[in-house]
N, C-alpha and C positions, 0 to 999 in steps of 0.2 A: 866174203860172204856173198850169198846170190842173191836175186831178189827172190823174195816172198810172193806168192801163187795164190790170190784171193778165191774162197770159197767157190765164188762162180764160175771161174777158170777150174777147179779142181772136179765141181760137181760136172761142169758138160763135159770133162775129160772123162769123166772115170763112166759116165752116162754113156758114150759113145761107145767107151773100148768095151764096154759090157753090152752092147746093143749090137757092136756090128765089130768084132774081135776078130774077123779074117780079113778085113778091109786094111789094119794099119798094120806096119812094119817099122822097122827100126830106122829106116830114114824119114829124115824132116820133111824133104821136097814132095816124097808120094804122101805124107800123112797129109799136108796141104793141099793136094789134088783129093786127096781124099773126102776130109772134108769140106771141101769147097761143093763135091757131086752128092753128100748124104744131108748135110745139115745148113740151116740160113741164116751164115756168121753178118750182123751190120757191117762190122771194119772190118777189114785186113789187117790192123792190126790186133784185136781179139783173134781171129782164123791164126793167124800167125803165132800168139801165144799158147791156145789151146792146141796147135799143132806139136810144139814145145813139149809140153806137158805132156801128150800122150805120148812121143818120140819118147817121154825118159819111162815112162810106165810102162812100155812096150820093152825096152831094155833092163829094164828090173824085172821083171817078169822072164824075161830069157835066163839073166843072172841063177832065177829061183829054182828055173827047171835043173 
């Protein structure tokens, strides 16, 4: 099993990739430069996690097309 994605990691992922949807891509490393230039993560490791999260929403999303 994976781990579970608390609310606030789901809402600024999904707030992000509907605010600014040409910015991310299905790699981790640019979604982290990504938001590092759009949004004011505290830690690295939240940035890190919500980079996670929109990487696999950006690939579902491909899946669906």
């Amino acid at each position: 099993m994976g781990r579970i994605k608390t609310t606030l990691i789901k809402r600024t992922a999904n707030a992000l990739v509907k605010k600014y949807p040409d910015k991310f891509a299905e790699d981790f490393e640019s979604n982290k430069k990504s938001i590092e230039e759009i949004a004011e993560i505290p830690s690295k490791k939240l940035r890190n996690v919500i980079a996670g999260c929109i990487t696999r929403l950006t690939k579902k999303q491909k899946l669906a097309e």
